[in-house]
N, C-alpha and C positions, 0 to 999 in steps of 0.2 A: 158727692161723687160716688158710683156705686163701685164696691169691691172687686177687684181683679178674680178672676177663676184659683188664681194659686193664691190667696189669700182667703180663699173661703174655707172655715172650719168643719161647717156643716156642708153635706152634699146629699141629695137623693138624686141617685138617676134614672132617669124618663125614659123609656123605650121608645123609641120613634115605629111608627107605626108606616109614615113613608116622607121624602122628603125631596126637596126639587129646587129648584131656584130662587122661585119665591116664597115659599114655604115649609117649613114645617111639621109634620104631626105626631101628638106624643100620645099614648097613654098615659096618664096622669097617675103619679104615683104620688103624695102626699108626705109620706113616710113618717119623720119622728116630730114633723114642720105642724107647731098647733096654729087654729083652724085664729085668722085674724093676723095671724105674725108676716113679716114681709119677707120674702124670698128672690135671688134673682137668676133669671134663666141665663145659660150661656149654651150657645150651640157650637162645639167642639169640631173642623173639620178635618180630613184627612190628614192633614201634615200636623194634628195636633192642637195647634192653635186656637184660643177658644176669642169669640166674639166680647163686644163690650156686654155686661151684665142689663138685663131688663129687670126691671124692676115689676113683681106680682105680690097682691097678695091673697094669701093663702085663704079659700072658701071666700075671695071676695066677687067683686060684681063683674060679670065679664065684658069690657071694654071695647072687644076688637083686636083686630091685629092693630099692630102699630102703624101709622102712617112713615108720609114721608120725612127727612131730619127735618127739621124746626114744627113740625106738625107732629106730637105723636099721638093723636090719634085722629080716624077717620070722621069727617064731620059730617 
């Protein structure tokens, strides 16, 4: 189970560069996170609230976005 957002020690935050409904895009900030380690993203909205964590890692292969729930990812 991945870690809740107020349970995470570690944080780099991502600049979103623009964001919409289905998407969104970050500048990619790496920060103190070495290159191989796992990290997970949480997209924080208005009222706070941050989504369930995704699970990345760091300098690894890029995947795609995520599919749909029980697919994650695009075939």
């Amino acid at each position: 189970m991945p870690p809740t957002f107020a349970a995470c020690t570690h944080r780099e935050i991502q600049p979103t560069t623009s964001w919409s409904t289905t998407q969104i895009k970050v500048q990619f900030n790496p920060g103190s996170f070495e290159p191989g380690s796992t990290a997970y993203l949480f997209a924080i909205n208005e009222n706070g609230l941050a989504s369930t964590g995704y699970p990345v890692t760091i300098g690894g292969q890029d995947l795609g976005a995520p599919g749909v729930p029980g697919k994650p990812f695009p075939e």
